[in-house]
N, C-alpha and C positions, 0 to 999 in steps of 0.2 A: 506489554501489559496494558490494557485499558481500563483507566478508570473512570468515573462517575462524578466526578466535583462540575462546579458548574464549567470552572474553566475550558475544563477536556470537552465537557460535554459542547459545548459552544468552537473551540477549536476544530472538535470531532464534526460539527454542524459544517464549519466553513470547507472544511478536507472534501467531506462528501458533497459540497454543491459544488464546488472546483471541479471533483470527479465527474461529477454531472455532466457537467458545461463541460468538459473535454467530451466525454464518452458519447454525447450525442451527437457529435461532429466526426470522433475521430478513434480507431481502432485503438484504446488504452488499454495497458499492460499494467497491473499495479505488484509492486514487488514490496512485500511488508516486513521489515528486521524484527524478528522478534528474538528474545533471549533465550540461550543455549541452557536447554531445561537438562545436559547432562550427555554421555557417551553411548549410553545406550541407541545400539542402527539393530533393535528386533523389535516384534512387532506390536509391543508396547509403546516404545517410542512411534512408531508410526502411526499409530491410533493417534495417541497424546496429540500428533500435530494436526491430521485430520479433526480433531475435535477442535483447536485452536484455529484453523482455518474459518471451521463453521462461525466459531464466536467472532472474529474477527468481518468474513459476510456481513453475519448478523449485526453489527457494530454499524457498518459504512451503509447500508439499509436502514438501520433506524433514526441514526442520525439527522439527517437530510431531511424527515419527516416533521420534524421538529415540532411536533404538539400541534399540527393543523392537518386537514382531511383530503388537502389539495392532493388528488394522485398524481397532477402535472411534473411532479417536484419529486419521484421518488426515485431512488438510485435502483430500479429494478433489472432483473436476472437479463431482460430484454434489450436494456444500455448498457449497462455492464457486466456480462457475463459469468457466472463465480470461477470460473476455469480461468479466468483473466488475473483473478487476487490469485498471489502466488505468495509464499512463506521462507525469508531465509535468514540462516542463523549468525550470517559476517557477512562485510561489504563482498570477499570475495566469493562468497555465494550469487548474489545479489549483480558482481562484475558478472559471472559465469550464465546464469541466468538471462542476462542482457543481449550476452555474447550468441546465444542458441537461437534465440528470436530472429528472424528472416530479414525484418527492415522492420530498423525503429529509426526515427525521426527524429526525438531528443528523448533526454534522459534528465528527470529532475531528482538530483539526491542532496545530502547533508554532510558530504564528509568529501571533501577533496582530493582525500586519495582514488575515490571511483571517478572522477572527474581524471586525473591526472591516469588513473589507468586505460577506462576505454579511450580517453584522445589520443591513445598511442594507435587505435583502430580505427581513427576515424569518423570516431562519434561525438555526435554535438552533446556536448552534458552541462545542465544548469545547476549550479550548487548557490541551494539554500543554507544561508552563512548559521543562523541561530533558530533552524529548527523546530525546538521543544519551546523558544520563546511564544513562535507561529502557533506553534499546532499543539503544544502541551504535549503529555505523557500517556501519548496515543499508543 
């Protein structure tokens, strides 16, 4: 869920110029957890998440902009691609998702069991201890 308090909003500011600064150097993959809106696999549910992707884009784009006209600074389709944000609903999504990608480099997540999972593969993984402290309730 994203919300609008200044916190998130400023949280949300620093996430997307991170993105930034990576995606102008370097091919990033962003994998976003969001909450299990329910069982439904028809094609309601797949709308619902298609719509939640857009908002999410739309999120990491406006962010970054932060109330000035500078375009140097903006997280567009051109740095970071929307095909890049990707949507899943547990870490083992999230593990499996990782695992498809061809060559990833490292892996920054929140929860040490994806740490402790792909290092059984091989993969270099940095876990951010406290998260929602960082980044709020993005």
């Amino acid at each position: 869920q994203i919300t609008n308090s200044n916190s998130s909003s400023a949280a949300g500011m620093a996430l997307s110029r991170v993105l930034y600064s990576l995606a102008t150097y370097y091919t990033v993959m962003v994998i976003v957890q969001v909450k299990d809106a329910g069982t439904n696999h028809g094609k309601q549910d797949y709308t619902s998440m298609q719509k939640l992707q857009d908002v999410v884009v739309e999120q990491l784009r406006r962010n970054i902009q932060d109330g000035t006209s500078n375009s140097s600074n903006k997280l567009t389709e051109s740095i970071l691609p929307s095909h890049r944000i990707m949507l899943a609903k547990s870490a083992t999504g999230r593990i499996a998702l990782t695992r498809q990608l061809s060559t990833v480099e490292l892996v920054v997540d929140f929860d040490p069991e994806v740490q402790s999972q792909l290092g059984r593969f091989g993969y270099k993984v940095s876990v951010v201890p406290d998260w929602e402290a960082m980044f709020g309730d993005l």
